[in-house]
C-alpha atoms as an extended CHARMM CRD file, in Angstrom:
* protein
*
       108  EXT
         1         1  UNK       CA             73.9110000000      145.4170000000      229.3150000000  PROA      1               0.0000000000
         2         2  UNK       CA             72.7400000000      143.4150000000      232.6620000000  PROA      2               0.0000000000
         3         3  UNK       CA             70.8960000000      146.6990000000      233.5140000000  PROA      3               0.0000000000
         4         4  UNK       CA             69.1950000000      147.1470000000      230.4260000000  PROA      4               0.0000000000
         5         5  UNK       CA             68.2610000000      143.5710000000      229.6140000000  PROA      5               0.0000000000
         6         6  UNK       CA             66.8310000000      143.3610000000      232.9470000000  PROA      6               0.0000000000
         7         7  UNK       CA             65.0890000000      146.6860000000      232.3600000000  PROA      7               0.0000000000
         8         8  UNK       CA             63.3450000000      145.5610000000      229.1950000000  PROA      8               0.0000000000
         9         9  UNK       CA             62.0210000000      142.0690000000      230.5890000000  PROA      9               0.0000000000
        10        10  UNK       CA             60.4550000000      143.2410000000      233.2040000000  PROA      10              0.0000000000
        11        11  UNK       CA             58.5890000000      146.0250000000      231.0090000000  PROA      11              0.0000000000
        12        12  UNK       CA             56.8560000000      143.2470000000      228.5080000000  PROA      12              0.0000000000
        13        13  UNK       CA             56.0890000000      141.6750000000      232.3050000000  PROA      13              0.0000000000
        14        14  UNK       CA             59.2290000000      138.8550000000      233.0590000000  PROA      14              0.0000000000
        15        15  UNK       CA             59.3490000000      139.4690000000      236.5510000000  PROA      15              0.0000000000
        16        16  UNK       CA             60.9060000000      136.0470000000      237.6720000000  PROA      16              0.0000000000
        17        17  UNK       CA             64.5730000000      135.7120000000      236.2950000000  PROA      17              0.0000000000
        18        18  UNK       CA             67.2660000000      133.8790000000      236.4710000000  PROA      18              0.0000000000
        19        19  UNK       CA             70.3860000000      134.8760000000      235.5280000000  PROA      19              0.0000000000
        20        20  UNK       CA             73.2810000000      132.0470000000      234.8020000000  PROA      20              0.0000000000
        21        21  UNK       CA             76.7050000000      133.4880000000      235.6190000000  PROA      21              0.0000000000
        22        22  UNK       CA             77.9280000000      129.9160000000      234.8310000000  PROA      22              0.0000000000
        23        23  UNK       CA             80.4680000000      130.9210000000      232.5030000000  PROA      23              0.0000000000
        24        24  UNK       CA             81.3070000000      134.2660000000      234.3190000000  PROA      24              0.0000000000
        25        25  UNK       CA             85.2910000000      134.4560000000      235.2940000000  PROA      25              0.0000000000
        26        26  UNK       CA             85.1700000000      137.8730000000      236.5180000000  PROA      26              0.0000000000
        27        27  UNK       CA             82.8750000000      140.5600000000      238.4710000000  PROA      27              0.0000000000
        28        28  UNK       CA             83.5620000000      143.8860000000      239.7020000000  PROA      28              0.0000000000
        29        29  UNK       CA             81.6790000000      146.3290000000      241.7030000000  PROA      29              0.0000000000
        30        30  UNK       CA             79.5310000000      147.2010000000      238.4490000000  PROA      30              0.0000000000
        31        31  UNK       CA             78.3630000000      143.8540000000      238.0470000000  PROA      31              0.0000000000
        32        32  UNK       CA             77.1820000000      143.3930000000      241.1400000000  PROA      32              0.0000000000
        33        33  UNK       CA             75.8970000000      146.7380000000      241.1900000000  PROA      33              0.0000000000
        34        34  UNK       CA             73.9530000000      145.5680000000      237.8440000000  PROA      34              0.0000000000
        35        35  UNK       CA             72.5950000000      142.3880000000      240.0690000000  PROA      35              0.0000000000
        36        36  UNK       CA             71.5090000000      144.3770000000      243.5350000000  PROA      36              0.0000000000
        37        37  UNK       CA             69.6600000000      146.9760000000      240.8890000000  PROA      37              0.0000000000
        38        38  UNK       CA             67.8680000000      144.3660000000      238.8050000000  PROA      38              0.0000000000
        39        39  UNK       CA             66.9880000000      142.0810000000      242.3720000000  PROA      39              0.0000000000
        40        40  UNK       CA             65.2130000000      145.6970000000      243.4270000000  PROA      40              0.0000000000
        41        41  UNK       CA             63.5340000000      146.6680000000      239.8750000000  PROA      41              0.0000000000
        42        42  UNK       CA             62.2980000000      142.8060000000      240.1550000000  PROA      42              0.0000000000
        43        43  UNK       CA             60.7410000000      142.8320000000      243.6130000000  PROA      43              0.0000000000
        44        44  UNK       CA             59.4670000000      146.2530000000      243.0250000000  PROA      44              0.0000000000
        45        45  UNK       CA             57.5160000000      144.0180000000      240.2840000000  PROA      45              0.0000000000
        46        46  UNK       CA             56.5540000000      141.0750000000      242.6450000000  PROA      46              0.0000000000
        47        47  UNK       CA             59.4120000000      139.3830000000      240.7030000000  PROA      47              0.0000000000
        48        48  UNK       CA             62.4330000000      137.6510000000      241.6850000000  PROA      48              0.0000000000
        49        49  UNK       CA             66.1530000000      137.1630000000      240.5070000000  PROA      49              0.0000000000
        50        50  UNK       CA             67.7930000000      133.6090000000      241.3010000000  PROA      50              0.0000000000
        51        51  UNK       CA             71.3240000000      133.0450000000      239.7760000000  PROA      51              0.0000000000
        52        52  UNK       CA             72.8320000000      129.9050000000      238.6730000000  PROA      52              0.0000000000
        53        53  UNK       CA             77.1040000000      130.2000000000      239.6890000000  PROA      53              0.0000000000
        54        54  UNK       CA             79.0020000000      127.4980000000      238.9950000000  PROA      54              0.0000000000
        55        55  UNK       CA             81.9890000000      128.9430000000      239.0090000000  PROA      55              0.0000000000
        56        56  UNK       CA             83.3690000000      129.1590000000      242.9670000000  PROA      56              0.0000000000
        57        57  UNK       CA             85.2490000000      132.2280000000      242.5290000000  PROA      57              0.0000000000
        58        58  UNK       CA             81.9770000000      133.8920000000      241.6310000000  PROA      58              0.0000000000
        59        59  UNK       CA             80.3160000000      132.1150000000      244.2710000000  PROA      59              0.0000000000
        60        60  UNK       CA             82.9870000000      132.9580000000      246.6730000000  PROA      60              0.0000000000
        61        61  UNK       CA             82.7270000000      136.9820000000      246.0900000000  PROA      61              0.0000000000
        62        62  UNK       CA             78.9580000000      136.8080000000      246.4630000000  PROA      62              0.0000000000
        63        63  UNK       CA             79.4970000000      135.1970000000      249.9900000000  PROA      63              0.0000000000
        64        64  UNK       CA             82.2550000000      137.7830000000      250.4410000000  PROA      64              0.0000000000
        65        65  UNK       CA             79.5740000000      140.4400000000      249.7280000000  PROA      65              0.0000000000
        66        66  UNK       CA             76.9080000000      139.1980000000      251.5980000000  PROA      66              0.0000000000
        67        67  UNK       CA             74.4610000000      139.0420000000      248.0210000000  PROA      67              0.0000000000
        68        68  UNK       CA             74.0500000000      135.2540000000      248.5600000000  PROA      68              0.0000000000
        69        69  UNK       CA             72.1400000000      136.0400000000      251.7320000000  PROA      69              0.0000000000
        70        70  UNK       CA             69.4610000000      138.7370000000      249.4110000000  PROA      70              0.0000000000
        71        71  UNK       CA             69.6340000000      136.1620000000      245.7650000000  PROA      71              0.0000000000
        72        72  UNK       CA             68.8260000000      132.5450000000      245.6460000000  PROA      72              0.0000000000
        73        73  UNK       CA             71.7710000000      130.9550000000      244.6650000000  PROA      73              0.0000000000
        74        74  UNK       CA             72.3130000000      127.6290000000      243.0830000000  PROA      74              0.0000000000
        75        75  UNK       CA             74.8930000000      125.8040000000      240.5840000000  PROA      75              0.0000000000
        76        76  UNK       CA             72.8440000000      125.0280000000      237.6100000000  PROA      76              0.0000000000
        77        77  UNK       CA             70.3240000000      125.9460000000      235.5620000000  PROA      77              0.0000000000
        78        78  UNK       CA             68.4070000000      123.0740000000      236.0180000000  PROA      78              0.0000000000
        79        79  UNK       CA             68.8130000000      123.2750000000      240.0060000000  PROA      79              0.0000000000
        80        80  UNK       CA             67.7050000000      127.1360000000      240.3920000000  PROA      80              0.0000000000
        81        81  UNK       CA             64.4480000000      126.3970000000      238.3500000000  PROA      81              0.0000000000
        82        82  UNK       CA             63.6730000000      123.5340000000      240.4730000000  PROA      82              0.0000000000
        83        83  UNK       CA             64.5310000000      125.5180000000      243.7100000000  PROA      83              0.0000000000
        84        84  UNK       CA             62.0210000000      128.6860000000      242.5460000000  PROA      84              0.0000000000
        85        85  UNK       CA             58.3600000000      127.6150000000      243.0850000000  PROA      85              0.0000000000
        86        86  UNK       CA             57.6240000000      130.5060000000      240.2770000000  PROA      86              0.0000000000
        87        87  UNK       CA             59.7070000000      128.3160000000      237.4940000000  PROA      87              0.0000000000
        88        88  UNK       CA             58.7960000000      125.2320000000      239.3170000000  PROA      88              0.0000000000
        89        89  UNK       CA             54.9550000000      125.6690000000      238.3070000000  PROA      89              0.0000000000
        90        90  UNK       CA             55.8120000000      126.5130000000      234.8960000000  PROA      90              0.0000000000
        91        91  UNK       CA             58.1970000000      124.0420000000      233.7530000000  PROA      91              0.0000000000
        92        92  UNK       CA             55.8740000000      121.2170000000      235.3430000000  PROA      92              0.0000000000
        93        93  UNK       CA             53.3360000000      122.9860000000      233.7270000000  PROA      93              0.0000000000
        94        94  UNK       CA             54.6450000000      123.4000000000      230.4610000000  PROA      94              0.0000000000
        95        95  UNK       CA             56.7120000000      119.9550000000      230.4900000000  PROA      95              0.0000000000
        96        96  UNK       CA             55.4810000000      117.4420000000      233.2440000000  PROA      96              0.0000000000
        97        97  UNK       CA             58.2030000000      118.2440000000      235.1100000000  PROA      97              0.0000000000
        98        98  UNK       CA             61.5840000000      120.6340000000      235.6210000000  PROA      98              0.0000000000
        99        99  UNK       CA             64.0060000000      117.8900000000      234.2840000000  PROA      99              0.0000000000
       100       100  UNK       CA             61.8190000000      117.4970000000      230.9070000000  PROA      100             0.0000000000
       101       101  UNK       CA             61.3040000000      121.2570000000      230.5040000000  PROA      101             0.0000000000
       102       102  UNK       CA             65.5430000000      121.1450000000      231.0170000000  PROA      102             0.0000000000
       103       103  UNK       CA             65.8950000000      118.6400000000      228.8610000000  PROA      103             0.0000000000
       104       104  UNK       CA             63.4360000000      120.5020000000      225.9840000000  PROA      104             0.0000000000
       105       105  UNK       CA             65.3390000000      123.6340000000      226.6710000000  PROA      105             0.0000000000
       106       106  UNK       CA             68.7430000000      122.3360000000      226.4180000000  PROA      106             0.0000000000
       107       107  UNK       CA             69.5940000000      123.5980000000      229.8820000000  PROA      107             0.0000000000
       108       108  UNK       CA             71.4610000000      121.5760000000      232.6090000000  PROA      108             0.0000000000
């Protein structure tokens, strides 16, 4: 499903994603298969993938596996938007600033 969501954002032209694994227990080779594949689709679209991981066991086997060294990694929401200048500019833009464009989009 990863695969394929990814897939269809970046055809209507999505490039910059972030994916928020925040209430992920469990990944397996496939899923991370599913991430490495979307992170190349995306920067073979001058796009990006960022992931929000707030759970450490996650976090833990993406150290494990090196991936937190190739994806921008951060616990929230909130935080990987304000860490990405690409979601930076458009929730100031949008909002006046990354906390109010949160805050609008019920995101923490």
């Amino acid at each position: 499903m990863l695969r394929e969501q990814i897939r269809e954002l970046v055809a209507k032209g999505a490039v910059h994603l972030i994916a928020d694994l925040g209430r992920v227990d469990f990944i397996d080779s496939t899923g991370l298969g599913a991430l490495v594949g979307g992170l190349k689709r995306l920067r073979e679209a001058d796009g990006s993938l960022a992931l929000a991981i707030s759970t450490p066991r996650i976090l833990h086997i993406l150290q494990i596996t090196g991936l937190t060294k190739a994806l921008a990694v951060q616990r929230s929401v909130a935080d990987t938007i304000a860490a990405d200048p690409h979601w930076q500019q458009t929730a100031e833009r949008e909002a006046g600033s990354v906390h109010e464009w949160c805050r609008q989009h019920d995101l923490s």
